[in-house]
C-alpha positions as CSV (number, residue, x, y, z in Angstrom):
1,X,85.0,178.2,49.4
2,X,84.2,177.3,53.0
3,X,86.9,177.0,55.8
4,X,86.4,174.5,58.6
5,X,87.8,175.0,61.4
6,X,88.0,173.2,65.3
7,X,87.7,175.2,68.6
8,X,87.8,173.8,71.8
9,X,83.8,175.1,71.9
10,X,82.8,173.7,68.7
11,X,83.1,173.3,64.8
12,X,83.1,176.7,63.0
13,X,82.5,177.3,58.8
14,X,83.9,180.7,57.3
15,X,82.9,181.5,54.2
16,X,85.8,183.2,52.3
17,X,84.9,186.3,50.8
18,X,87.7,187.2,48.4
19,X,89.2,183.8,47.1
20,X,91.7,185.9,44.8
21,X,93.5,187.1,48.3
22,X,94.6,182.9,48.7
23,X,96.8,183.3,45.5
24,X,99.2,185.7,47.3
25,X,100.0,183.0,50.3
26,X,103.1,185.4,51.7
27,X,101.4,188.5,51.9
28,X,98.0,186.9,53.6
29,X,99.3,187.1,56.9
30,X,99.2,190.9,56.6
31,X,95.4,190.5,56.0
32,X,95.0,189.1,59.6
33,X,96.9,191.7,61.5
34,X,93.6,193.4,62.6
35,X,90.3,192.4,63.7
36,X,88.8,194.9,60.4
37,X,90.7,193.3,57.7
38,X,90.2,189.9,58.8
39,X,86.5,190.6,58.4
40,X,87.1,191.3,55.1
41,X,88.6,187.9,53.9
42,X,86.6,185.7,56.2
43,X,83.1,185.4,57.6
44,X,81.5,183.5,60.1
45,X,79.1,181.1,58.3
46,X,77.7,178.7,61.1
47,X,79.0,177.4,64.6
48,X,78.2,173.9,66.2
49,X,78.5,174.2,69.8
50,X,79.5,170.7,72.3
51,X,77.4,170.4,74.3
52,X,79.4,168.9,77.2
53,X,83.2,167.4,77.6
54,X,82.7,164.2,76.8
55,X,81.2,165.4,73.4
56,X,84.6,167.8,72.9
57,X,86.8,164.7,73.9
58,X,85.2,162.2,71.7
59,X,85.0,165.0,68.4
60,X,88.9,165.8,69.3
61,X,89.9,161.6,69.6
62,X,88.4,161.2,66.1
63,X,89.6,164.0,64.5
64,X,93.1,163.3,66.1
65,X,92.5,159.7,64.1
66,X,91.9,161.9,61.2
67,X,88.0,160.8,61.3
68,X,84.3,162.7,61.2
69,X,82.1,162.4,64.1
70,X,78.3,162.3,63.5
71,X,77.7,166.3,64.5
72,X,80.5,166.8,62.4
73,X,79.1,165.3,59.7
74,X,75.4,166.4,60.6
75,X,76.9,169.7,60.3
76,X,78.2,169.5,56.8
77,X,76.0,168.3,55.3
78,X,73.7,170.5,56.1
79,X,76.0,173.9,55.4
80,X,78.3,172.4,52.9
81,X,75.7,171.6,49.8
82,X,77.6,172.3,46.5
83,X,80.5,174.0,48.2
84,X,84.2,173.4,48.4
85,X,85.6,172.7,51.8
86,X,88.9,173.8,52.9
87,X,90.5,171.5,55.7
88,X,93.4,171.2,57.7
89,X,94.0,167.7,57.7
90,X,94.4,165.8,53.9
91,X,93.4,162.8,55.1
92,X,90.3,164.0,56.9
93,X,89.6,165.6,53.5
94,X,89.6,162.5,51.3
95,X,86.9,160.7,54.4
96,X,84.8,163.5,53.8
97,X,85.1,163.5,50.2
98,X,83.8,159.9,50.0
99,X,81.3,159.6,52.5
100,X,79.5,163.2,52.4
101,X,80.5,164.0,48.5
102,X,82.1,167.1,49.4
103,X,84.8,168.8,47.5
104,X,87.8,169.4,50.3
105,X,91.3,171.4,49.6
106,X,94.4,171.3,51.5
107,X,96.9,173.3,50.8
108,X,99.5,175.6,51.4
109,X,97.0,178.9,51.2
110,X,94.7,176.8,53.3
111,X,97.0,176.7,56.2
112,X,98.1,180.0,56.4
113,X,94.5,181.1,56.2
114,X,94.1,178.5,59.3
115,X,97.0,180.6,61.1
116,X,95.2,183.8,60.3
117,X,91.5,182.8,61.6
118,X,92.9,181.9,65.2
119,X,94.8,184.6,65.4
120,X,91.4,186.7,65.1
121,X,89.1,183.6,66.4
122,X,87.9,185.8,68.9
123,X,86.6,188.7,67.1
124,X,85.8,186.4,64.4
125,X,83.3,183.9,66.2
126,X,80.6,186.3,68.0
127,X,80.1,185.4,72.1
128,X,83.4,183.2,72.8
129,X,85.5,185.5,74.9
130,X,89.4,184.7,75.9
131,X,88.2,184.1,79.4
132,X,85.7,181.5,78.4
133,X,88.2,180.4,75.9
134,X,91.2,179.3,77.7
135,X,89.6,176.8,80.4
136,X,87.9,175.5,77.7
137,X,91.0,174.4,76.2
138,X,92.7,173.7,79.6
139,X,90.0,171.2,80.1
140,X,90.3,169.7,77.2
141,X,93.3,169.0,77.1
142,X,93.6,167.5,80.3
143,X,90.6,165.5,79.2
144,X,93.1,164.2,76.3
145,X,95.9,163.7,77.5
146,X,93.9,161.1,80.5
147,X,92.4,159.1,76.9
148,X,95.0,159.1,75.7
149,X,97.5,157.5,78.3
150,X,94.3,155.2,79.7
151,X,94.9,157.1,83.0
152,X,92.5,155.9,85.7
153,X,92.5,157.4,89.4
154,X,92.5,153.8,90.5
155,X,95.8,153.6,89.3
156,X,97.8,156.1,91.6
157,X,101.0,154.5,92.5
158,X,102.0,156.8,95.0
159,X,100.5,155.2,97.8
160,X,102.3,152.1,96.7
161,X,105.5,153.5,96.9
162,X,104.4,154.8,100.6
163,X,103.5,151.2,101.7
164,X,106.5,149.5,100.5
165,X,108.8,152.2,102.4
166,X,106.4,151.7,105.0
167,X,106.8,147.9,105.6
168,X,110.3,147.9,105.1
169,X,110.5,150.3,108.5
170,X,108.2,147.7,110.2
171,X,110.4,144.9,109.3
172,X,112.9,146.9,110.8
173,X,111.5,148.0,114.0
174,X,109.8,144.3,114.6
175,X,113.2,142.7,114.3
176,X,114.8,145.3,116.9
177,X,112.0,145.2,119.3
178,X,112.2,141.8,119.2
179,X,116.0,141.2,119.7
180,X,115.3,143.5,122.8
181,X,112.8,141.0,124.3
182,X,114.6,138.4,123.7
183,X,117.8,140.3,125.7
184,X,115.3,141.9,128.5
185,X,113.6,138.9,129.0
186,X,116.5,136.2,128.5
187,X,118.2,137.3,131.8
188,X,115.2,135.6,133.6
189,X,114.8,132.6,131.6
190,X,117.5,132.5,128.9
191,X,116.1,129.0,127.5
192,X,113.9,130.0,126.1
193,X,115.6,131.5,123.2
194,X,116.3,128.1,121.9
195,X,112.9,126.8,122.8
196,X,111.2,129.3,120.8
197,X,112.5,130.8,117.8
198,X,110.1,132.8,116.1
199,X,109.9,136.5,117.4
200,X,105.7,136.5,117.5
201,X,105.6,133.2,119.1
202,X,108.4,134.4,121.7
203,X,106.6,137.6,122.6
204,X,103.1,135.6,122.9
205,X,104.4,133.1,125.0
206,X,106.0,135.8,127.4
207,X,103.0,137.7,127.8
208,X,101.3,134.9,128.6
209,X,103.9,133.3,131.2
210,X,105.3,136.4,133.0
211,X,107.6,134.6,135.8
212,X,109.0,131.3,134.7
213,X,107.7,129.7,138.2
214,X,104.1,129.8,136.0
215,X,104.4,127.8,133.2
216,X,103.9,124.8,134.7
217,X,100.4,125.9,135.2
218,X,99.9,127.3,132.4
219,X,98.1,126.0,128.8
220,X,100.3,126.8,125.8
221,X,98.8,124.6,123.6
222,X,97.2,127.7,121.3
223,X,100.7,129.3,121.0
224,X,103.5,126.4,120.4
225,X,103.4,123.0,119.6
226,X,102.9,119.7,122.7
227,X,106.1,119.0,122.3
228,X,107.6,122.6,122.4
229,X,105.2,123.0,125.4
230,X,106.3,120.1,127.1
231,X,110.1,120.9,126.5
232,X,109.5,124.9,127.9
233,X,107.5,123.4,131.1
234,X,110.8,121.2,131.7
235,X,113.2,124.2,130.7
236,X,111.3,126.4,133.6
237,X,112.2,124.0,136.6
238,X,115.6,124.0,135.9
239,X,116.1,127.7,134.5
240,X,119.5,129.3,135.2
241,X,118.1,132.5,135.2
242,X,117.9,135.4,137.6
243,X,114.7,136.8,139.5
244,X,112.6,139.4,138.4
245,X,110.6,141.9,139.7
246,X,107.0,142.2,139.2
247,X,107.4,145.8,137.6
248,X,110.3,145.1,135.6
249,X,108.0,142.0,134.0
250,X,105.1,144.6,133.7
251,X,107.8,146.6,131.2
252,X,108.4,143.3,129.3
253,X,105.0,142.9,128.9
254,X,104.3,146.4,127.5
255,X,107.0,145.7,125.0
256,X,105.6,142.5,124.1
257,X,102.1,144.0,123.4
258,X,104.0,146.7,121.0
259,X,105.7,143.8,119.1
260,X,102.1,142.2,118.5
261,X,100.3,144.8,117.5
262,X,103.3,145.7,114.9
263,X,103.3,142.7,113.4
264,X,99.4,143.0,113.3
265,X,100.0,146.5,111.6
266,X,102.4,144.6,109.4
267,X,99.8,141.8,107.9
268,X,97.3,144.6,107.5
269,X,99.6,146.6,105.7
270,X,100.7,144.1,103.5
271,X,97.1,142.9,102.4
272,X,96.4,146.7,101.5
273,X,99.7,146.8,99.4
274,X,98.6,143.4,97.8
275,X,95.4,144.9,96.9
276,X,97.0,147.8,95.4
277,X,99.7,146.0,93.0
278,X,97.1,143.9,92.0
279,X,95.1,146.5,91.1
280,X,97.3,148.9,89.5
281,X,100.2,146.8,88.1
282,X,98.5,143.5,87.8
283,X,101.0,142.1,85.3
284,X,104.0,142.9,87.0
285,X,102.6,141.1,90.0
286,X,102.3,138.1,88.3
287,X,105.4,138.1,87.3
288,X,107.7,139.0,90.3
289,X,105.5,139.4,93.1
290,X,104.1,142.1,95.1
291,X,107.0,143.3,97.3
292,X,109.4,142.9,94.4
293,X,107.2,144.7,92.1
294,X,106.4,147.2,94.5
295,X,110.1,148.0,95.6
296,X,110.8,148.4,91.2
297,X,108.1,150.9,91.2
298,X,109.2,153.0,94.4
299,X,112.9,152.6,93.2
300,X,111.4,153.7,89.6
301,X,109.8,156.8,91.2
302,X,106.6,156.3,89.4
303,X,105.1,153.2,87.3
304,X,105.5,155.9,84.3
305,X,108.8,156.3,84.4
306,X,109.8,152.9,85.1
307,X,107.6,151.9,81.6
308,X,109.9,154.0,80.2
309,X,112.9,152.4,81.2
310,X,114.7,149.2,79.1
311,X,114.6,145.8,80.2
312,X,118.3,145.6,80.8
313,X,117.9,148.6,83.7
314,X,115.4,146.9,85.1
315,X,117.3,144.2,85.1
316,X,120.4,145.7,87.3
317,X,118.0,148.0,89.2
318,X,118.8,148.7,93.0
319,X,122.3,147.5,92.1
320,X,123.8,151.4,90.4
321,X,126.7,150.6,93.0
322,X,127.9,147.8,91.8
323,X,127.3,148.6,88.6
324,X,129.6,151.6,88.4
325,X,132.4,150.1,90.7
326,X,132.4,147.2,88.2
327,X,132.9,149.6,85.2
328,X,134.9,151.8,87.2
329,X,137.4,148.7,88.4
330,X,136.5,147.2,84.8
331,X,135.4,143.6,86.4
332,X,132.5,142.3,85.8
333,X,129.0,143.8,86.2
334,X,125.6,142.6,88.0
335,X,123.3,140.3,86.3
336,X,120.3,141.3,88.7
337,X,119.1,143.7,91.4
338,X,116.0,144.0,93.1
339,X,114.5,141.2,90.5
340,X,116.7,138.9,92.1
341,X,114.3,138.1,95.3
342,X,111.7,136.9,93.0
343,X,110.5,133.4,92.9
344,X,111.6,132.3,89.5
345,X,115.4,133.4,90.1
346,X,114.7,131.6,93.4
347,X,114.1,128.2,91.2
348,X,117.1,128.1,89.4
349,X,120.1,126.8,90.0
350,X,122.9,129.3,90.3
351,X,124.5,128.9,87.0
352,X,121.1,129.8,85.2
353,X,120.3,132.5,87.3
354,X,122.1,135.3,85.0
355,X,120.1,134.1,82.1
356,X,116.4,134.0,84.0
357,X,117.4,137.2,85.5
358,X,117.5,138.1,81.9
359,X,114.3,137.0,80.5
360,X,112.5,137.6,83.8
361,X,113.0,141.4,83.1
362,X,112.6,141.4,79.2
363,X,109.0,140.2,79.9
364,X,108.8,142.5,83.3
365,X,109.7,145.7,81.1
366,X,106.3,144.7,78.7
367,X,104.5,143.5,81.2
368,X,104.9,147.5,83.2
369,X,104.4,149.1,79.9
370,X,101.0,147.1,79.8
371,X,100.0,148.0,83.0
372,X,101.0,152.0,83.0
373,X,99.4,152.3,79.4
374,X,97.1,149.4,78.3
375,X,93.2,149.4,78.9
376,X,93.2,145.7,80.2
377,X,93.0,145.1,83.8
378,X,93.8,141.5,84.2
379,X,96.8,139.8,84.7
380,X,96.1,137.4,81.6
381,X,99.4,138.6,80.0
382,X,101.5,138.2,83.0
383,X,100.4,135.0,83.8
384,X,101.7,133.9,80.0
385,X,105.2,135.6,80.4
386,X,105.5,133.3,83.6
387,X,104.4,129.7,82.2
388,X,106.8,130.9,79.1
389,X,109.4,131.7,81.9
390,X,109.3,128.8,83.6
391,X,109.2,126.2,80.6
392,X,112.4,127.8,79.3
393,X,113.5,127.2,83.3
394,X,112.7,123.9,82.5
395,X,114.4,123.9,78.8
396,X,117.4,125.0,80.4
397,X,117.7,122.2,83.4
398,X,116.9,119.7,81.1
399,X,113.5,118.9,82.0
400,X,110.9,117.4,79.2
401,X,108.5,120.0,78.0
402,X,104.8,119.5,77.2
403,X,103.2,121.4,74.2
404,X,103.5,124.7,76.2
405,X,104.0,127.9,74.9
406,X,107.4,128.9,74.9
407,X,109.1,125.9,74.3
408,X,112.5,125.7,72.7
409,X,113.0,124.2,69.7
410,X,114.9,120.8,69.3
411,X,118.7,120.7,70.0
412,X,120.1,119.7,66.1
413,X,121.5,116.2,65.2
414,X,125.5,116.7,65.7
415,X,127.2,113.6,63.7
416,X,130.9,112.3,64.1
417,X,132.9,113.3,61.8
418,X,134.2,111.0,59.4
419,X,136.6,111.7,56.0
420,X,135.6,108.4,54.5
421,X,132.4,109.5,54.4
422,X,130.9,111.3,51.4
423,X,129.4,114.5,51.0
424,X,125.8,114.7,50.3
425,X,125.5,110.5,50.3
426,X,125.3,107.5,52.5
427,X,128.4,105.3,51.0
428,X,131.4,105.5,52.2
429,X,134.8,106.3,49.8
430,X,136.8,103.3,51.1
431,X,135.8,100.0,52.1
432,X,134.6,99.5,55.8
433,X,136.7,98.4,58.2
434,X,135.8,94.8,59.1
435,X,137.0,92.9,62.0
436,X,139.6,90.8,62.7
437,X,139.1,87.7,64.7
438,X,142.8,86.5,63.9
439,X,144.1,89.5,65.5
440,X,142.8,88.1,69.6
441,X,144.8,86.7,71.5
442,X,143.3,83.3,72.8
443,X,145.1,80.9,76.0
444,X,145.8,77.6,74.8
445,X,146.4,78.8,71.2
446,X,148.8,76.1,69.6
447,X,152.1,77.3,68.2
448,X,150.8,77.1,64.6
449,X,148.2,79.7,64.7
450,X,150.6,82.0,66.5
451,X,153.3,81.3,63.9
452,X,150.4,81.8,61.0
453,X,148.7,85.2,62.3
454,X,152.3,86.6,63.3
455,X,152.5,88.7,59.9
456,X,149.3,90.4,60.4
457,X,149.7,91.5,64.1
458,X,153.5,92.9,63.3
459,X,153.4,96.5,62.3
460,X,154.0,97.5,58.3
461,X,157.9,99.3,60.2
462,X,158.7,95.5,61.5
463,X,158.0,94.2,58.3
464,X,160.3,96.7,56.6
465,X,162.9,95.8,58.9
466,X,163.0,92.0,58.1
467,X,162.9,92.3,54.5
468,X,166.4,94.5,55.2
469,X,167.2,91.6,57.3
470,X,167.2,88.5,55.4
471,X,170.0,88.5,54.2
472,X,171.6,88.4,57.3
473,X,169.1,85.2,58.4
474,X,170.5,83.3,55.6
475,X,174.3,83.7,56.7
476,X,173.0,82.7,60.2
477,X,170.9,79.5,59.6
478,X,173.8,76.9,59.5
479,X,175.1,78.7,62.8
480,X,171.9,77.9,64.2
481,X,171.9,74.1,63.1
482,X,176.1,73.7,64.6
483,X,174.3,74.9,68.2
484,X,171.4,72.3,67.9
485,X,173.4,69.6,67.3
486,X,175.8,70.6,70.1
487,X,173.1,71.1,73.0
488,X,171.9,67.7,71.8
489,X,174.8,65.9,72.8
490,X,174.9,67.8,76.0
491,X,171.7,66.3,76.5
492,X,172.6,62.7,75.7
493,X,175.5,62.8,77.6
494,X,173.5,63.9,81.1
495,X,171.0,61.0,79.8
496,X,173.5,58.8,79.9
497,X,174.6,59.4,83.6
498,X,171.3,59.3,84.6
499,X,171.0,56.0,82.9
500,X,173.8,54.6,84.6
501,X,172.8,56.0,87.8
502,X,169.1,54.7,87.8
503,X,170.7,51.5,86.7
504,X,172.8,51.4,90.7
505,X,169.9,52.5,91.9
506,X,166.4,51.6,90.4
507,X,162.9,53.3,91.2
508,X,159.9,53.5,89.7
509,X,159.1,57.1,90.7
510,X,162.6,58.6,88.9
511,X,161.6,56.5,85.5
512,X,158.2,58.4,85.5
513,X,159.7,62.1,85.9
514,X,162.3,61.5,83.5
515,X,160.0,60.1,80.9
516,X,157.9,63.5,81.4
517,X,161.1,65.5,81.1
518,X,162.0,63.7,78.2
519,X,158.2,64.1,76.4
520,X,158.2,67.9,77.5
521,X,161.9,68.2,75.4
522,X,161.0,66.6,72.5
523,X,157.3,68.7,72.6
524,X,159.9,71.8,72.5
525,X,162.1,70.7,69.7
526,X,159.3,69.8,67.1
527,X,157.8,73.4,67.9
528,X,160.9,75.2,67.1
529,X,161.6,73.4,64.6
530,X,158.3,74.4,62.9
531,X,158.5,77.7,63.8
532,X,161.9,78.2,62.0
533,X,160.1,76.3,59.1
534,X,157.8,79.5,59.2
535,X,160.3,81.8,59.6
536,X,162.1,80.6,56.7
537,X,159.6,79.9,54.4
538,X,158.6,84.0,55.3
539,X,161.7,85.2,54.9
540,X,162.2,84.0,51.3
541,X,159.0,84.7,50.0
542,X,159.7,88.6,51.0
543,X,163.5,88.5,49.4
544,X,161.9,87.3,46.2
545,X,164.0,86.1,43.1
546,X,166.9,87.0,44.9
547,X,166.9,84.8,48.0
548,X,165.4,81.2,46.2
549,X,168.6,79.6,45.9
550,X,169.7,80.9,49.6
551,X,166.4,79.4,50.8
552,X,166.6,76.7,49.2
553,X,170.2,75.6,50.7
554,X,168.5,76.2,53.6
555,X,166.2,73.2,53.5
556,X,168.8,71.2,52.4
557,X,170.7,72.1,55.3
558,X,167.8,71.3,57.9
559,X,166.9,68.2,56.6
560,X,170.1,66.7,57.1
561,X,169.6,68.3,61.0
562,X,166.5,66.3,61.3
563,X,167.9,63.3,60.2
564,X,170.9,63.2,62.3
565,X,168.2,63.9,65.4
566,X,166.2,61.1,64.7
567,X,168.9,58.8,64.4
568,X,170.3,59.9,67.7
569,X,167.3,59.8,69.3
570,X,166.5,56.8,67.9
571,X,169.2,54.7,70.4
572,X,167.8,56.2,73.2
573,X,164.3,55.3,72.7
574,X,165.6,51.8,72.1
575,X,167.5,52.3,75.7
576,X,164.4,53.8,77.8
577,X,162.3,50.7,76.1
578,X,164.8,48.5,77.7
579,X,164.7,50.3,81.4
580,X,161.1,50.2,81.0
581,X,161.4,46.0,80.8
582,X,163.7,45.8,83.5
583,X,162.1,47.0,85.8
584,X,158.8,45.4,85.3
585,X,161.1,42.4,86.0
């Protein structure tokens, strides 16, 4: 049996000596507890050397993998010929089993006879000291551990934590040296605060002018606009300020020429810091920006340590204080931190800005993990999370959506519910309602239709209530008849003293109104008399069996009405005729 086994110097094959020692796995650690007896179970076979780091890193990646290199294999296949191979690693057993044809065995013997040979790899392996040992592994671990986290030197995020603390004391100093211009300078030409309001502008232009008595010799055209000039050059005649000395204007000066060449600083300082994030987090960049995405990272401490962070602290970062005096307070707590200057939060509308915050650092959390560990250096990825971003932006405002990636499904079909509807069909369990053109009320309808349509516009309740009425509308019909025939006379009798009266004094105008009045009364009585016809008619169809003789008295009753009407009106049609031929004469 042949042991393999990996140094950081090279591959080494022992050959065991006494394979009857393996059987007795507890006791084989006593057989390693000296350089002598060590000698005696195991013996240096062969040794394949690296011949540089690169070599070592590459044999150590694949073995890691649980895969041969070629030297490796080289190296069997030319010591291993009709020999079994003892290895560490099961699966790096069966590889070489089926590509070199070696017999391999892993087991528990196996491994402590691994633990044994580097305790004594020293002794054992001629020429490979302890001093030459352990920078050999130092080195190669290092030399690992960069593989295998893709570190680069490019991507040292240190100075990009320096330049964003750096700019923000710029930002700072700018804005107070410029406020002090403005104050130094303002009690000689106070103006022209308003005139000018950016700060680089303001310090350019007082540089340039010095006293206000020369700016109306002076071009501005390269700093503000015509108008602005023009306006300034007005401003100076009439200033309300105070004089100035020449030396207090040289001081001005010198503080103007420090706000310029800060804000010169400042653009430089930026572009390098651009640079950087685009180089080292290019991804993140994409996403948020390069000031937002550098402040996460300098807030993070490290790029590493803020891929190692969830999406929902990123989410909330910069804002701990909230955060805590809303779980302390128990109110509500942040939807965003620093992520919240970034231009997509900027684009929504305030009620969407808790979910964008949301997604915005779901895909920020990948898209650092990319950039601290991946081996791409584009921003492909971040680019994607952002059109995905801003199409659900878009989903969300109700915007249409072309056949970008990302976009939300269809909202689903919500139907009105209806319980004459079936389940699972398109009929209906009850007829459909249809409508009712009876049921409108038209002007100018004529008494009869009313009459007709009347039972189907009164509710079922005022039907229920006349059927318990009819009796009682029998007893009252005759009562109604006595009080028709009594109005009529009343009627006849002020015809009649109007006929006498017309006959003192006749005109042609009174004959016409009373003819009209007399039309419009007779229109009124016909209608009620139908109408009562109706009503009748109604009520004994609803009493049934009951109410036919009742009903039937009824008609009896009215007819003889009618006919004493019409012979009472009869006479006085005879008399208007009359009146009519009179006074023709």
């Amino acid at each position: 049996m042949i042991l393999l086994f990996e140094t950081p110097a090279g591959f080494a094959l022992f050959k065991v000596l006494d394979e009857g020692r393996l059987n007795k796995v507890e006791d084989l650690w006593k057989e390693f507890s000296s350089p002598e007896t060590a000698r005696q179970v195991v013996k240096l076979k062969a040794f394949s050397k690296f011949e540089n780091t690169s070599e070592a890193l590459e044999a150590a990646t694949l073995l890691i993998d649980s895969k041969p290199s070629k030297g490796l294999r080289k190296f069997l296949r030319s010591h291993c010929d009709g020999e079994t191979l003892a290895v560490a690693d099961s699966k790096l057993g069966n590889i070489i089993k089926d590509k070199l044809k070696i017999e391999c065995v892993h087991n528990q013997a196996v491994m402590e006879l691994m633990r044994g040979v580097r305790t004594q790899m020293t002794e054992l392996i001629s020429g490979l000291g302890v001093q030459d040992l352990a920078p050999m592994s130092l080195g190669l671990s290092h030399s690992l551990s960069r593989y295998k986290l893709k570190f680069s030197a490019d991507k040292v995020d240190t100075m990009i934590i320096q330049a964003i603390g750096l700019l923000d004391d710029l930002d700072k100093e700018l804005n107070t040296y410029a406020m002090r211009v403005r104050e130094w300078y303002g009690w000689h030409f106070p103006e022209l605060t308003k005139i000018v309001q950016d700060n680089i502008l303001y310090a350019r232009t007082v540089k340039l002018m010095g006293d206000r008595v020369n700016a109306a010799k002076l071009d501005f055209s390269e700093i503000v606009q015509e108008e602005v000039e023009a306006e300034l050059k007005e401003a100076a005649m009439i200033s309300m300020g105070t004089e100035v000395s020449d030396l207090d204007l040289a001081n001005i000066r010198e503080l103007c020429d420090q706000v310029l060449s800060l804000s010169e600083y400042r653009a430089q300082l930026y572009d390098y810091l651009k640079n950087r994030m685009n180089t080292i987090a290019p991804n993140l960049t994409a996403l948020v920006g390069e000031l937002v995405g550098a402040r996460l990272i300098a807030h993070g401490g490290s790029l590493l340590n803020l891929a190692k962070q969830p999406g929902s602290t990123v989410q909330i970062l910069g804002a701990e204080k909230a955060l805590f005096r809303a779980l302390k307070t128990k109110h509500a707590t942040p939807k965003y931190g620093l992520i919240y200057h970034a231009s997509l939060i900027g684009q929504a509308p305030p009620k969407l800005k808790g979910k964008i915050s949301r997604s915005l650092a779901a895909k920020s959390a990948l898209a650092i993990r990319y950039d601290a560990l991946g081996d791409g250096q584009d921003n492909s990825m971040g680019l994607e999370n952002r059109a995905k971003l801003e199409a659900r932006l878009r989903n969300l405002e109700g915007r249409e959506l072309g056949r970008s990636a990302g976009s939300a499904k269809g909202k689903p079909k919500i139907e009105v519910y209806d319980k004459d509807r079936k389940k699972g069909a398109g009929g209906l369990i009850t007829a459909a309602k249809t409508y009712n053109p009876s049921a409108d009320s038209v002007l100018g309808q004529t008494a009869n239709t009313a009459a007709d349509n009347e039972e189907e516009t009164v509710p079922k309740k005022r039907k229920a209530e006349r059927l318990s009425q009819t009796g009682e509308a029998t007893e009252e019909a005759p009562a109604t008849g006595e009080d028709k025939k009594k109005k009529d006379k009343k009627e006849k009798k002020k015809k009649k003293k109007a006929d006498e009266g017309d006959t003192a004094t006749p005109t042609n105008g009174n004959d016409h109104v009373e003819q009209e009045v007399e039309e419009v009364v007779t229109k009124e009585k016909k209608e009620k008399k139908k109408k009562k016809k109706h009503s009748a008619e109604d009520a004994g169809a609803q009493n049934g069996d009951e109410n036919v003789d009742s009903g039937e008295k009824k008609k009896k009753k009215r007819k003889h009405a009618e006919q004493e009407e019409e012979e009472s009106e009869a006479p006085s049609k005879k008399k208007e005729k009359k009146k009519k031929k009179k006074s023709e004469d």
